[in-house]
N, C-alpha and C positions, 0 to 999 in steps of 0.2 A: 504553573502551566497545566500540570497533570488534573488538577482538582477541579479547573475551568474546563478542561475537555472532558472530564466524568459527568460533568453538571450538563454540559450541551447532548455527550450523548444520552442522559439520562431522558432530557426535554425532548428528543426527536424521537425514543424510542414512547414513548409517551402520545404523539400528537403527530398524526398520519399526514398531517398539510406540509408540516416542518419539515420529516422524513422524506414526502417526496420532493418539495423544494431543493433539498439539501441535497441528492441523490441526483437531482438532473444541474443543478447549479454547481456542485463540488465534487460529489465523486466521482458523476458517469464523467466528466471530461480529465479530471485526474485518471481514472484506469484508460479512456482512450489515448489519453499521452500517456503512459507506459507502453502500453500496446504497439502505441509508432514508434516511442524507442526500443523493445525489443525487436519489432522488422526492420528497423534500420541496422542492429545487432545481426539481423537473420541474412540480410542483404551484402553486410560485410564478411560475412562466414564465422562471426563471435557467438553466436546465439542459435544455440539448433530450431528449424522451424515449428514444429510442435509448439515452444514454449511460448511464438506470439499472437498470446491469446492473455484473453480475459481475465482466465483463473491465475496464469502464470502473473499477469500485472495486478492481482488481489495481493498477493505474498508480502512483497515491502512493505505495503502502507496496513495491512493486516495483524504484523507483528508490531508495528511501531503504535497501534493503536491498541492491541494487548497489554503491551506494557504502560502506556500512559493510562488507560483507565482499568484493567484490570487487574496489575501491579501496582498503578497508583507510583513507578517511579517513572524520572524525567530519561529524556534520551541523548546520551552524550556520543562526542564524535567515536570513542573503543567501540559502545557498543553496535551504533551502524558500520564504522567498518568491519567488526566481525561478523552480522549480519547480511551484510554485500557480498565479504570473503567468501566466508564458511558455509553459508546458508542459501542463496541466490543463484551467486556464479557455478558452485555446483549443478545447479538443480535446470540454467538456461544453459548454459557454455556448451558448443559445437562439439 
C-alpha cells in the first residue's frame, strides 16, 4: 500500500491537471468532512471551537500520509489509535 501511495503522490506532484483534479475530487471534500465532524464535536461541547477549521482537519490525514509515503511504513490500528489519543484529541478536546 505504502509504495502505491508514494508512486501516486509522486505522479500529482509532478502533473498540475492530476493535482488539481485530485484536490477538488479527494481532498477538498475529505478536509470538508472533518471540518463537519469537528463542528458537530464543537456543537456537542467535545471539540473547542477554534479547532473546526481547515488546518485542525489537515492533522489526521496529514500524519497518516507522512508515514505512508515519507516513512514508506503501513498504518496499523496501535498506531491510529495512538494518533487519535495522544496527538488529535489533545490538540481539539473542549
Amino acid at each position: 500500500m505504502a509504495r502505491r501511495s508514494g508512486a501516486a503522490a509522486c505522479e500529482i506532484s509532478r502533473d498540475a491537471e492530476l493535482a488539481e483534479a485530485f484536490e477538488e475530487q479527494v481532498a477538498c471534500p475529505k478536509r470538508l468532512a472533518m471540518v463537519e465532524l469537528l463542528e458537530r464535536g464543537v456543537a456537542r461541547g467535545e471539540v473547542r471551537p477554534e479547532a473546526a477549521c481547515e488546518l485542525f482537519a489537515e492533522i489526521l490525514p496529514s500524519m497518516i500520509t507522512a508515514r505512508i509515503i515519507v516513512q514508506n511504513r503501513d498504518i496499523s490500528d496501535e498506531f491510529l489509535a495512538q494518533l487519535v489519543d495522544d496527538v488529535v484529541m489533545p490538540l481539539i478536546r473542549a
